[in-house]
N, C-alpha and C positions, 0 to 999 in steps of 0.2 A: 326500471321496475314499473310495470305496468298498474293497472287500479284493483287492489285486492278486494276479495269477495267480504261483502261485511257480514257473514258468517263464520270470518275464522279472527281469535286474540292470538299475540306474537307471546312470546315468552317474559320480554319486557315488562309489557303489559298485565299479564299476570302476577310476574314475582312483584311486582308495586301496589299488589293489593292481596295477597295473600295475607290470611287471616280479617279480611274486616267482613261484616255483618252483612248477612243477605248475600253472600257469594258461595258456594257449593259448586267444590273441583270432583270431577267422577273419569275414575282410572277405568275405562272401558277396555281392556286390553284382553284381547282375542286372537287365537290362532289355530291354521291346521295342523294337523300332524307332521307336514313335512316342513313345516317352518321351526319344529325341532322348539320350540318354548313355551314353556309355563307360565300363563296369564296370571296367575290368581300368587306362584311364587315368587314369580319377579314383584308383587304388587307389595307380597309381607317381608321382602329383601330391601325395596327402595321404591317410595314413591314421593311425588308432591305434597307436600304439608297441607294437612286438612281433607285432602283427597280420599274416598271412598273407592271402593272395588262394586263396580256392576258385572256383574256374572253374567253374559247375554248367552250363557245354555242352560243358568236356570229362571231367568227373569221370561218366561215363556208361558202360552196357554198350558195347564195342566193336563196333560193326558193326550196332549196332541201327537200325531206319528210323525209329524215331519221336523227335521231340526229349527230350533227362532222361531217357530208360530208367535207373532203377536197375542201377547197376551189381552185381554179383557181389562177396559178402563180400571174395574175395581181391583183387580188383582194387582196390576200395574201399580195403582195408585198405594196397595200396602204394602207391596215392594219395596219401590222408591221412600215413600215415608220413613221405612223401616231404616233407612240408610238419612234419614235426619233430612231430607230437601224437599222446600216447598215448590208450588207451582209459581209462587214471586220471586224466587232468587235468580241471581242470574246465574247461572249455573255455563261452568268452561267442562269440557269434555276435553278426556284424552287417549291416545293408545301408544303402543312402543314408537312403528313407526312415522305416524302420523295420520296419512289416511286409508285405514284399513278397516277399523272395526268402529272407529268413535262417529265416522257418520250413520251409521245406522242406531247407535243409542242418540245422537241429537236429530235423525229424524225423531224415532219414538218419541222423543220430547215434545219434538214441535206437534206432532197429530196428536196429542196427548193434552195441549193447551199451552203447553210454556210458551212466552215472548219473548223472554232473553235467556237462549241459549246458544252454544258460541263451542268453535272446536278450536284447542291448542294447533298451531300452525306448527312442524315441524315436528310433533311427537312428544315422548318422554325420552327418546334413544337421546336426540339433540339437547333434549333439558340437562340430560345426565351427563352426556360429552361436555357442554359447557361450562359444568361446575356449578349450575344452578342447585339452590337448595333441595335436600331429600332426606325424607326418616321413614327408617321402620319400625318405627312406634306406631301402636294403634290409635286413627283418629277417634276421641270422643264423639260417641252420636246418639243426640237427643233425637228419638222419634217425631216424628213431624205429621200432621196431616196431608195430605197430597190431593188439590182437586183437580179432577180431569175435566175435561172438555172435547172429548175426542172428536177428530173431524174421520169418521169412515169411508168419507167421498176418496181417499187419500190411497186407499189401499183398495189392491185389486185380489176377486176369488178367482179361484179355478174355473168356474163356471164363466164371469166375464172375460177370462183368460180363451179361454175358447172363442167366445163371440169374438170379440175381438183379433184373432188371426185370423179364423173364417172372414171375417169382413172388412177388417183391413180398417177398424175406426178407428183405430189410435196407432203410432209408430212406437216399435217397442225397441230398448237400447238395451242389450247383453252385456254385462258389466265382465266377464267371464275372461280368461285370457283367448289370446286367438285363436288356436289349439283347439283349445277344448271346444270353441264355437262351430269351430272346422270340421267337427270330429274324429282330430288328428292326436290328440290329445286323450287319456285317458280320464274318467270323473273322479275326482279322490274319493268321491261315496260308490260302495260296491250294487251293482243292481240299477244303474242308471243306462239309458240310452246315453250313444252319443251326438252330439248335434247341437242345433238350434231351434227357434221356433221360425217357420216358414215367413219369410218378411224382416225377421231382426235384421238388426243392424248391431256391428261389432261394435263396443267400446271398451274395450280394457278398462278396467279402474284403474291399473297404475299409466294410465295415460296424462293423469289429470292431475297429479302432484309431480314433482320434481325435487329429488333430497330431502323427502317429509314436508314440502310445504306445496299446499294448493297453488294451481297456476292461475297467473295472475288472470282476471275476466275475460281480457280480449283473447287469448290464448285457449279460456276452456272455451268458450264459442268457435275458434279454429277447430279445436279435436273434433267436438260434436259436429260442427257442420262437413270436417271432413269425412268423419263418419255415415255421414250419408241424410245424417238428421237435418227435415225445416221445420226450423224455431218457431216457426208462426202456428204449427201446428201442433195436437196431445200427442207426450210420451208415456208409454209405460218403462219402466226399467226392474232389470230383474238380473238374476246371476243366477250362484248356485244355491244356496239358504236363504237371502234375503236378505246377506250382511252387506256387500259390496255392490250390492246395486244402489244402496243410499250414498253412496259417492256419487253416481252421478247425476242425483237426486238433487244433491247438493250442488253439485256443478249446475245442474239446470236453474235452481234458484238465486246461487250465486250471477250469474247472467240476465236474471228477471225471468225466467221464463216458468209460471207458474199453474202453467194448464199440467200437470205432470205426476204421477199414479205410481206405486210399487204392486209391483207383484207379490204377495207375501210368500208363498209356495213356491216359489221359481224353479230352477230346473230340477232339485229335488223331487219334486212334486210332478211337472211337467215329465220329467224323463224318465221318471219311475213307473208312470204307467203305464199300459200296453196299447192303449188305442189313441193316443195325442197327436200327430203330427209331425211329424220329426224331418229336419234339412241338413245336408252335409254341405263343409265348403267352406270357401271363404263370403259367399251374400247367398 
């Protein structure tokens, strides 16, 4: 077993400290339509004790047209509070699988200001096969203050989206499966081009766990570099909403590598309109 990313806690780890002060578990669980399941009922069926429900299709900008718009520090911030977590706790994330939807609620955290925030290694599917504790009882939550700190340097617009393929300053990673990069694949949103952005470089998100757990450092550095990505240089990454590009968001930080941008609009945005750019293929 090679040297794990010190952005993810094992399950151990966690159940040995469930219930003490200043920890805030958040059940991020997220999914398409064709992965056939219910975030929010699985969460009121069985989840980790003390653990909260983050909704990442309504914790979004108000009014925005595209799906996961990040939202506004302030919004964010009465959000989050709303669900009892401060910006000091340390706060575990989680989803069914493991890495699917919880890195992009512990990006949001991190551009947000938290310092210790940490994603369950292996999921809640794994917590729950184990025999690890779960109730569906509702957790008590004291409303909290939440202060933000947002870094915007972190997230990319549409407009830098642009410059940036015209010019080729940053290398951008398509979290997207192969398929759909290829545009072999159809978009599960209707009204999308299909393709790439001209220069991406493919990375599946599910490239980068294995059995709900993140691979180990020297391993995401393999994917990524075989990917086509050099590390020494800026990434942006992006998908299809903005959910699964924070995997390899995470992969990149998990390997040190911290020149590194999301797209917040990604190919929702990109492939929805009629004058962007658009590549078929596999590069």
């Amino acid at each position: 077993m090679g040297e794990k990313s010190p952005f993810v806690v094992d399950a151990d780890w966690l159940q040995s400290r469930l219930g003490s002060p200043g920890l805030s578990i958040v059940d991020a669980s997220w999914y398409l339509p064709a992965h056939r399941r219910d975030a929010r009922a699985e969460y009121e069926t069985a989840h980790i004790p003390g653990a909260v429900f983050f909704d990442l299709d309504s914790v979004v900008e108000e009014g925005a047209s595209l799906p996961h718009t990040l939202p506004r520090p302030a919004a964010f911030a009465q959000s989050v509070g709303s669900m009892g977590i401060s910006a000091d706790d340390t706060i575990v994330v989680y989803d069914g699988p493991g890495f699917l939807s919880a890195p992009r609620v512990w990006w949001m955290f991190r551009i947000m200001g938290v310092a210790e925030v940490f994603i369950l290694d292996g999921g809640f599917d794994r917590w729950k096969a184990a025999g690890r504790p779960v109730t569906a009882a509702s957790t008590r939550i004291a409303a909290n203050v939440f202060s933000t700190d947002f870094d915007a340097e972190r997230v990319v617009s549409l407009a830098e989206m642009r410059d940036i393929v015209a010019s080729g300053s940053a290398q951008i990673a398509d979290a997207r499966s192969a398929g759909r990069f290829a545009g072999t694949e159809p978009e599960p949103r209707p009204g999308l081009r299909s393709g790439h952005m001209p220069g991406a470089r493919s990375v599946p998100s599910t490239t980068l766990s294995e059995n709900g757990e993140l691979l180990p450092v020297d391993r995401l550095k393999e994917v990524l570099e075989g990917a086509g990505l050099d590390l020494s240089k800026p990434i942006v990454t992006s998908c299809g909403s903005g959910v699964t590009a924070a995997v390899i968001t995470l992969a990149l930080y998990s390997i040190g590598h911290g020149d590194n941008r999301l797209y917040d609009g990604s190919w929702t945005e990109w492939g929805g309109l009629p004058d962007t750019p658009v590549a078929t293929g596999k590069a």
